[in-house]
C-alpha positions as CSV (number, residue, x, y, z in Angstrom):
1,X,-47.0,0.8,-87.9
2,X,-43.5,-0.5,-87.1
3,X,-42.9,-3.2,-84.8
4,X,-41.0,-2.1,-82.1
5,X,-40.1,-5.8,-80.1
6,X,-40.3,-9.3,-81.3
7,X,-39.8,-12.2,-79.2
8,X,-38.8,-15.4,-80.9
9,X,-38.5,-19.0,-79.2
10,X,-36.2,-21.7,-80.7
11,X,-36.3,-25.5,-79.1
12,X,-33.6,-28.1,-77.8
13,X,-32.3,-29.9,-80.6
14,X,-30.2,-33.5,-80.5
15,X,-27.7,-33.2,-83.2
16,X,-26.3,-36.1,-85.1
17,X,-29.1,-38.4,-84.2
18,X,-26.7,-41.2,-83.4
19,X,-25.3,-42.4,-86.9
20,X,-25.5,-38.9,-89.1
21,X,-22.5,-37.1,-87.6
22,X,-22.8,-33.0,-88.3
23,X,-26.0,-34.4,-91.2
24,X,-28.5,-35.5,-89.2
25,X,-30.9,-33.3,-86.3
26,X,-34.1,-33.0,-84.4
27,X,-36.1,-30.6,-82.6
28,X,-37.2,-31.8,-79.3
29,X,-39.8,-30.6,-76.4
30,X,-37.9,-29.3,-73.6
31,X,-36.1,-26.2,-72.5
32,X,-36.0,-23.3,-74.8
33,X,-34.2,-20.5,-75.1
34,X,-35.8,-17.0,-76.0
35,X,-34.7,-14.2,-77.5
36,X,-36.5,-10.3,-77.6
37,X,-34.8,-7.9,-80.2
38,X,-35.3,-4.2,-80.7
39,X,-34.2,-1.4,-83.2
40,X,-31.0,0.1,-81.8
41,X,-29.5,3.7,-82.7
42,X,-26.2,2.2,-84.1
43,X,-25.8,-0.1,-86.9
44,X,-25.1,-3.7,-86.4
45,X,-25.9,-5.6,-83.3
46,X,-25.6,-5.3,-80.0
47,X,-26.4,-7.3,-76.7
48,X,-28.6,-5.6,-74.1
49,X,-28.8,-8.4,-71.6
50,X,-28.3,-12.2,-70.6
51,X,-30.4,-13.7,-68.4
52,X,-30.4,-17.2,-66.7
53,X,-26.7,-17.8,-67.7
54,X,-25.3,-17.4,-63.9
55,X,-22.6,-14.9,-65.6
56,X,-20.9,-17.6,-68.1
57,X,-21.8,-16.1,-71.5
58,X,-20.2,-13.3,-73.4
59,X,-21.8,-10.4,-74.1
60,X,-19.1,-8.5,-76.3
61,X,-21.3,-8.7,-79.5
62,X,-18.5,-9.8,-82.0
63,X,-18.3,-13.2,-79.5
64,X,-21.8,-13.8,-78.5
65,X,-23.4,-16.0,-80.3
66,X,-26.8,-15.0,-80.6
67,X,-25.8,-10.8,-81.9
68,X,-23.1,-12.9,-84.2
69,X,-26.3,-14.8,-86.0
70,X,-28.4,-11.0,-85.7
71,X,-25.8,-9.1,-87.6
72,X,-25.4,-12.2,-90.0
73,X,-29.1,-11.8,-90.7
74,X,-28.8,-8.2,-91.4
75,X,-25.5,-8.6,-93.8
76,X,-27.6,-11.4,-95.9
77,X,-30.6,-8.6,-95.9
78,X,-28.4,-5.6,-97.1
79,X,-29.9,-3.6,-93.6
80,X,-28.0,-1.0,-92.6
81,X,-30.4,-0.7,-88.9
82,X,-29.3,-1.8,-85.5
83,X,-30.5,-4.8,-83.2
84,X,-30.4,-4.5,-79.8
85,X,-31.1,-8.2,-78.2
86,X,-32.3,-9.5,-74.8
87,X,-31.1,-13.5,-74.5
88,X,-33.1,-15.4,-71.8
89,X,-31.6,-18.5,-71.6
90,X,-33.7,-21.8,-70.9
91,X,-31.4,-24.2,-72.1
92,X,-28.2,-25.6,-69.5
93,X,-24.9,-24.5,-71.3
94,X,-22.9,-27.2,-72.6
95,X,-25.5,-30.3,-72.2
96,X,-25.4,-31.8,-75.4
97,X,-29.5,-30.1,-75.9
98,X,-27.9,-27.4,-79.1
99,X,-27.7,-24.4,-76.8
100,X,-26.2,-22.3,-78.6
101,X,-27.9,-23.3,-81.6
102,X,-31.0,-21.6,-79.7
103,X,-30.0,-18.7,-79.1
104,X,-28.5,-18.4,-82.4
105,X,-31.4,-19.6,-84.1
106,X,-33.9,-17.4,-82.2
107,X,-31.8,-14.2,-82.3
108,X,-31.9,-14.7,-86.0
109,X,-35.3,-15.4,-86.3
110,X,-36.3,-12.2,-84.1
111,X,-34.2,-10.0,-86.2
112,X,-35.3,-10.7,-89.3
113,X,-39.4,-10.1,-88.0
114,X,-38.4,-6.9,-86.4
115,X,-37.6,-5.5,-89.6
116,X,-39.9,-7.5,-92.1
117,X,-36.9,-8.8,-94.1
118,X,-38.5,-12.1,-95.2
119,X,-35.5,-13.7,-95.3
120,X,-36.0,-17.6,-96.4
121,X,-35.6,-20.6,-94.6
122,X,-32.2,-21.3,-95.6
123,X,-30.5,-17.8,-95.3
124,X,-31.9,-17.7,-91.7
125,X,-30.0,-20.9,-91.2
126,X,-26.9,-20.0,-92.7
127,X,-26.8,-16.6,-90.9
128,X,-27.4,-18.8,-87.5
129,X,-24.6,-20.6,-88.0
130,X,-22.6,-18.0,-87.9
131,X,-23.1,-17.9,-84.6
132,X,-22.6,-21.0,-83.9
133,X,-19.1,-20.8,-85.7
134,X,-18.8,-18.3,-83.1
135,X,-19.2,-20.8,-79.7
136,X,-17.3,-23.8,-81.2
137,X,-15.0,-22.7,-83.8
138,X,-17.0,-24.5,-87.0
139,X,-20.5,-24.4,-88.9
140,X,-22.2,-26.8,-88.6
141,X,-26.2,-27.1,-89.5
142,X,-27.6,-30.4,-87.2
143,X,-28.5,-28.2,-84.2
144,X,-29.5,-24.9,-86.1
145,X,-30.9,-26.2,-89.0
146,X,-34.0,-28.1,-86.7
147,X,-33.8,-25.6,-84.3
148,X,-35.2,-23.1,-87.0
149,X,-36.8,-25.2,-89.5
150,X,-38.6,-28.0,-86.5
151,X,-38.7,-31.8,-86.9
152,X,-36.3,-34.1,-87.7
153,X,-33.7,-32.8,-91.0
154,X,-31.1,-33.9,-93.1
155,X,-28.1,-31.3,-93.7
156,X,-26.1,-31.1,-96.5
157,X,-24.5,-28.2,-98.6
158,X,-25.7,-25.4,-96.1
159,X,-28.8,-26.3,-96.8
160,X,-31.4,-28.4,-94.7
161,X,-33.9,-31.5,-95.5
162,X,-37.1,-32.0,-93.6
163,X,-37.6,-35.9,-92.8
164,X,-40.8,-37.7,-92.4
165,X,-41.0,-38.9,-88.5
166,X,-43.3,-42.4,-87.8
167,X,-45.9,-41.4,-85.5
168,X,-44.7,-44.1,-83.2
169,X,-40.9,-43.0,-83.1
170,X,-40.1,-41.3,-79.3
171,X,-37.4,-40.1,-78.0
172,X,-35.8,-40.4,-74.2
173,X,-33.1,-37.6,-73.7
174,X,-31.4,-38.3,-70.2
175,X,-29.4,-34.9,-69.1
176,X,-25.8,-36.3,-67.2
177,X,-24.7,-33.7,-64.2
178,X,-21.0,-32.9,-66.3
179,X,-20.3,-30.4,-68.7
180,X,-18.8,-30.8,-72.1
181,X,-16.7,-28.3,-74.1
182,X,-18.5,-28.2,-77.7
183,X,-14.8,-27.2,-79.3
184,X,-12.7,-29.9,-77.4
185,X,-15.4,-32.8,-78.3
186,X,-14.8,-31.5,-82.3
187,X,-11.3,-31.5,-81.4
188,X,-11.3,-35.1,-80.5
189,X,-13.5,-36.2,-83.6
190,X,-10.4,-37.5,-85.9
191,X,-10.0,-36.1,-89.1
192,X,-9.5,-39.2,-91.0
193,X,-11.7,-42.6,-90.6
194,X,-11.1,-45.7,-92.2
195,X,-12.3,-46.7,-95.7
196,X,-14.5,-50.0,-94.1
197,X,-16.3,-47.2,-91.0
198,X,-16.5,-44.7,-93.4
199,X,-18.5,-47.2,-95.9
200,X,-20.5,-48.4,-93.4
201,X,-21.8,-45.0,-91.8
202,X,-22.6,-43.7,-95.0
203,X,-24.6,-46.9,-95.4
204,X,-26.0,-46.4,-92.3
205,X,-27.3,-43.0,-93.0
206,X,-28.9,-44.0,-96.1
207,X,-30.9,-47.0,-94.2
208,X,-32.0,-44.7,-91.4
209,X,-33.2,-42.2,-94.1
210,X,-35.0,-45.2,-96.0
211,X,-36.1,-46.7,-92.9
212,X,-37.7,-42.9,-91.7
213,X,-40.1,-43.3,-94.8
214,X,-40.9,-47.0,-94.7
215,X,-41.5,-47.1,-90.7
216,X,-39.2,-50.4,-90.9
217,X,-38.2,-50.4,-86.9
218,X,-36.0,-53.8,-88.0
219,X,-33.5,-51.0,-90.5
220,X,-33.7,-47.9,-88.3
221,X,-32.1,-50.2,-85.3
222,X,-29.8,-51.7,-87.5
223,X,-28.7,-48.3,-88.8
224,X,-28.4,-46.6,-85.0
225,X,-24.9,-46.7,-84.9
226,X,-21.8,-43.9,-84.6
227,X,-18.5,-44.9,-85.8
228,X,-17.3,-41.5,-86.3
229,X,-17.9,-39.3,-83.3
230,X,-19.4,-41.2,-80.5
231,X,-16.4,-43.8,-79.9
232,X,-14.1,-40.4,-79.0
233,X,-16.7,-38.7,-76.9
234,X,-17.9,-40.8,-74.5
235,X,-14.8,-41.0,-72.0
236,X,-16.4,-37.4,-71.1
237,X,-19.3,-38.9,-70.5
238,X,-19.9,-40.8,-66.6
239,X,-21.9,-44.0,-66.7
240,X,-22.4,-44.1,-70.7
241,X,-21.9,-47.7,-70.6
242,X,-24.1,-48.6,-68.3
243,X,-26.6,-46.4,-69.6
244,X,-26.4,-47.4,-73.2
245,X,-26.5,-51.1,-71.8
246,X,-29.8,-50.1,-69.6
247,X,-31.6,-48.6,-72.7
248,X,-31.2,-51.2,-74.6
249,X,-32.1,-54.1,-72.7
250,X,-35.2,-52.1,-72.4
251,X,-36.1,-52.2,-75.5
252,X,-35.0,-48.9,-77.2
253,X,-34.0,-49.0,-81.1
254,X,-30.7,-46.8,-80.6
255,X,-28.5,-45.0,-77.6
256,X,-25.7,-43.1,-77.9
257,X,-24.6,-39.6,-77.2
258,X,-26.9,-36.1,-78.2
259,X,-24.6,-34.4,-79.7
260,X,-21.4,-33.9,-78.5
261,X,-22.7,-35.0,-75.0
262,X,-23.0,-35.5,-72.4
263,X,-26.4,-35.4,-72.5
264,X,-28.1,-38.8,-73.9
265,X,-30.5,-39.9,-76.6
266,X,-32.6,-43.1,-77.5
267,X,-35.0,-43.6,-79.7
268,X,-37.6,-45.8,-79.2
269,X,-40.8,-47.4,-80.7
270,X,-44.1,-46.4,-78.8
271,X,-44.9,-44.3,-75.9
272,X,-44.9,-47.3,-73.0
273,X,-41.0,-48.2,-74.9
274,X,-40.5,-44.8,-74.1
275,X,-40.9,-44.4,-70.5
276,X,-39.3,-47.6,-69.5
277,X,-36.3,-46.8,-71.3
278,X,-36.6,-43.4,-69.9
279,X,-36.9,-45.2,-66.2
280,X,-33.9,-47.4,-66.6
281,X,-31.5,-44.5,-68.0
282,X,-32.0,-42.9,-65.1
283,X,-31.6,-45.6,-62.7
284,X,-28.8,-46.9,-64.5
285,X,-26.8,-43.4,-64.4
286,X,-27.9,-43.1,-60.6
287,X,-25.9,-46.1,-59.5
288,X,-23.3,-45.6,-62.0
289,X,-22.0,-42.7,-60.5
């Protein structure tokens, strides 16, 4: 019998992870965005409705990102059948959480079990990030690729890595009351970095990967660090001094932007870490601004 409505589920994700600009992301428990697709008469994709957007979102299907990723996902399957989606939106627009990664990933997801294409892992992720090319202008994997594949991943060559995570690692994601335009925070990400930051981040990644399968908390602290994005971002960002200062003095193992911002992330070692970082973020933003 043919399935006539899938409903599919994708996470928040924190891209970059601190010190793996556009190669590092992670799945994280929180808000979620969800996605029901049906057959449509006309080829292609189409949008049917957005809810719990307050208006903001596009839902010309060439601009949406979410019918963008469904009609990628039916190019890559050689369909010639119509999608007609349904985007209920859990996540806050522009927060830093991968947003429209979600929806991306989730419309692509549906669409492919509505018509049984068995598309892999990787083709679903490419097709996403179509539609993620469509809200900020570039593809980029470190919010789709964890959004559909789950856990922590490395990203290279359009293609994405699952990494091991130490049962002890937690993370504290702090939203911040601004919004920040996914497109101007790539804009501001120079294009060029010096040869000594460039060294050093590269060397960075490698420890934090190292450090992921070893559990060595010393190296994955010592590797918590963005020269490349973070430094141009965090203007945007109210109270990220403070806040960065506050989670660290309590004890967390990195701090820095999720993402583009202004949302923000640290990672910590152990659950009781976790909350008393998670305490003193807050507190800290509340009297900063």
């Amino acid at each position: 019998m043919t399935v006539r409505r899938v409903e599919a589920v994708a996470p928040s994700t924190v891209g970059n992870v601190l010190c793996g600009f556009d190669a590092l992301g992670m799945a994280v428990a929180g808000p979620e965005d969800r996605v029901v697709a049906r057959p449509a008469d006309a080829p292609g994709a189409v949008m049917d409705g957005i809810f719990g957007d307050g208006g903001e979102l596009p839902t010309d299907a060439d601009r949406n990102t979410a019918s963008v990723a469904a009609a990628a996902v039916l190019r890559a399957a050689g369909h010639a059948g119509g999608v007609a989606l349904e985007l209920h939106k859990g996540l806050p627009l522009a927060s830093g959480l991968g947003s429209s990664a979600a929806s991306a990933a989730a419309a692509a997801v549906a669409t492919d079990r509505l018509f049984d294409l068995g598309l892999d892992r990787d083709t679903l992720i490419r097709a996403a990030a179509e539609g993620e090319r469509a809200a900020c202008g570039a593809i980029h994997l470190d919010n789709i690729g964890p959004a559909i594949a789950g856990g922590l991943v490395l990203c290279r060559d359009h293609r994405v890595h699952p990494l091991p995570v130490p049962q002890d690692l937690h993370a504290v994601l702090m939203a911040v009351p601004v919004r920040s335009d996914t497109r101007r925070a790539r804009a501001a990400v120079p294009e060029q970095l010096p040869l000594s930051q460039a060294t050093a981040q590269w060397a960075d990644v490698a420890a934090f990967v190292h450090a992921l399968h070893t559990e060595d908390w010393d190296l994955l602290a010592a590797s918590l660090t963005d020269r490349v994005a973070e430094p141009h971002r965090i203007a945007a960002t109210p109270g990220f001094a403070a806040v960065h200062r506050a989670a660290m003095e309590a004890g967390a193992l990195g701090a820095g932007l999720s993402g583009a911002g202004p949302a923000m992330l640290a990672l910590c070692p152990g659950p009781e870490t976790a909350e008393a970082v998670a305490a003193t973020m807050t507190e800290a933003l509340r009297t900063a601004t």
